[in-house]
C-alpha positions in Angstrom: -29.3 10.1 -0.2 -32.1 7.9 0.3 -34.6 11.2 -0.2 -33.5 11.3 -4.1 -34.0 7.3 -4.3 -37.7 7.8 -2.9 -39.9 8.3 -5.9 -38.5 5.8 -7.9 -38.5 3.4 -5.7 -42.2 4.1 -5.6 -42.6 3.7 -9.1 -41.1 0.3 -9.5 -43.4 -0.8 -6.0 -46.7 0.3 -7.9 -45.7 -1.0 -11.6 -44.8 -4.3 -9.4 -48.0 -4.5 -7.9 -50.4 -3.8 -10.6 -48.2 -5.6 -13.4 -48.6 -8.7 -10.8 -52.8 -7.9 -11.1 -52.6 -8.4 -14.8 -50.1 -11.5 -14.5 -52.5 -13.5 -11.9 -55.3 -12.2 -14.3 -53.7 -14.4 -17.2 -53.0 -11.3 -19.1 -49.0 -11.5 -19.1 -48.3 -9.5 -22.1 -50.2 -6.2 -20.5 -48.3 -7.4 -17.2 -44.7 -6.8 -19.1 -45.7 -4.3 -20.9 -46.6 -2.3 -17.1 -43.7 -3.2 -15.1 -41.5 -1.9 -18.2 -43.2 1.3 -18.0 -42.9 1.8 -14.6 -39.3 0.8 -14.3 -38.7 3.5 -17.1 -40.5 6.5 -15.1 -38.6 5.4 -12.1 -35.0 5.4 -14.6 -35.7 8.9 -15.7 -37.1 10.4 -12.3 -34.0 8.6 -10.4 -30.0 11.2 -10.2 -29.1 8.1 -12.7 -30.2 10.7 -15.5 -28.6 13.4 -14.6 -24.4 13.7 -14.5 -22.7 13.3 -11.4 -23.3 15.6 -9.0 -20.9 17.4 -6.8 -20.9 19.8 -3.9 -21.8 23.5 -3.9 -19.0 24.6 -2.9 -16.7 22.4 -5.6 -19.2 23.7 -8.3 -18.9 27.4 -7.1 -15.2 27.3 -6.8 -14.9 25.0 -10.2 -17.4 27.6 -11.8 -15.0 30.7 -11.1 -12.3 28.9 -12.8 -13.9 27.3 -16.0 -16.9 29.9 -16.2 -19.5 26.8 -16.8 -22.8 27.2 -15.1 -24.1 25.5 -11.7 -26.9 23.8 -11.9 -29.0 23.3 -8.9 -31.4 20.3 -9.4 -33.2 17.5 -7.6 -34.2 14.0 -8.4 -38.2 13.6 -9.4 -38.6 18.1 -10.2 -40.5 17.9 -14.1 -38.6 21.3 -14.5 -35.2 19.5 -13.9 -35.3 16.4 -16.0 -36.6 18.9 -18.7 -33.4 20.9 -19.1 -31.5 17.8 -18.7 -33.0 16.5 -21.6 -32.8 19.8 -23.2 -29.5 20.2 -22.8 -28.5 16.6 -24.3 -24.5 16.0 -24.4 -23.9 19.4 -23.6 -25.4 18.5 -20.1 -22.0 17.5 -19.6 -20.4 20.9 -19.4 -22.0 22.0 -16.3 -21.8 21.7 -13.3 -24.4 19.5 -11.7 -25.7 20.0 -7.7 -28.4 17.8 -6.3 -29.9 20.0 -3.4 -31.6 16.7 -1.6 -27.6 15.4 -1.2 -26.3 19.1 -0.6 -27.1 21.5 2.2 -25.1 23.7 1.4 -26.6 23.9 -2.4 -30.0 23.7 -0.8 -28.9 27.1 1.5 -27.9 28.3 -2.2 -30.9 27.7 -4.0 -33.0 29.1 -0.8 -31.2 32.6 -0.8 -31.9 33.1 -4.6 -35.6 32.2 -4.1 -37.0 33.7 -1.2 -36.5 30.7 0.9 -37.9 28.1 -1.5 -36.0 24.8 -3.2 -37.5 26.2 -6.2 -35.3 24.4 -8.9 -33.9 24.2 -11.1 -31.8 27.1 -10.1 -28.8 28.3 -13.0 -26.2 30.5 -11.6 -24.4 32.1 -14.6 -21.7 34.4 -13.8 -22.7 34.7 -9.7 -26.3 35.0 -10.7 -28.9 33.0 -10.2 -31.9 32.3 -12.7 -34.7 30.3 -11.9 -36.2 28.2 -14.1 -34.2 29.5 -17.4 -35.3 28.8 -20.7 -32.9 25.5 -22.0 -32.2 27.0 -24.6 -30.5 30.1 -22.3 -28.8 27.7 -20.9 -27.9 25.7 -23.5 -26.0 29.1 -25.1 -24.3 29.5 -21.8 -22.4 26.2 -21.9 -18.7 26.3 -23.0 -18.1 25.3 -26.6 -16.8 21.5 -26.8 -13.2 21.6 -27.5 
């Protein structure tokens, strides 16, 4: 848990620090203008983005019923937060698994990539794709009803 927390909680340490340099430095404007930043990269690298996630197991067994994809992920991957922001509201109609919460998702994402977390993994139907175009994915997602 604390793993996905890591990165931002780094970001908001250094915006802290050097916003505090330009505050002692008179400069308090620059100093807001800083920590807002860095509290906003640590907001969209933190699992706050992303829907909830659940368990690879649930999202497998969900998956067979409803056909929606799985969607491995984890907090702080460029790749991830890409498709998430892709995908917009339809984000919604998949199912979401943080490997850095799951082992058994991380074990998942492992056997479709030769042994490496390489995310985000899609599995569409039993298959895995790594890295899929959004847009793929996007067309993959259940109509809204």
């Amino acid at each position: 848990m604390m793993r996905a927390w890591n990165l931002p909680i780094l970001f908001v340490l250094c915006g802290s620090v050097v916003a505090a340099g330009s505050f002692l430095g008179g400069d308090r404007v620059t100093a807001a203008v800083i920590l807002v930043a860095f509290v906003l990269l640590a907001t969209v690298h933190s699992p706050l983005v992303f829907p909830r996630s659940i368990g690879a197991l649930e999202a497998q067994s969900r998956s067979a019923v409803d056909g929606r994809p799985v969607v491995f992920w984890r907090p702080g991957c460029k790749y991830c937060l890409r498709l998430r922001i892709r995908l917009g509201r339809g984000a919604r109609r998949a199912h979401w698994v943080d490997i850095w919460r799951d082992p058994a998702g991380a074990a998942v994402v492992r056997a479709a990539n030769d042994g490496n977390e390489t995310v985000p993994t899609v599995v569409v139907g039993g298959r895995p794709h790594t890295n899929p175009d959004p847009a793929w994915v996007h067309d993959q997602l259940p109509r809204p009803t």
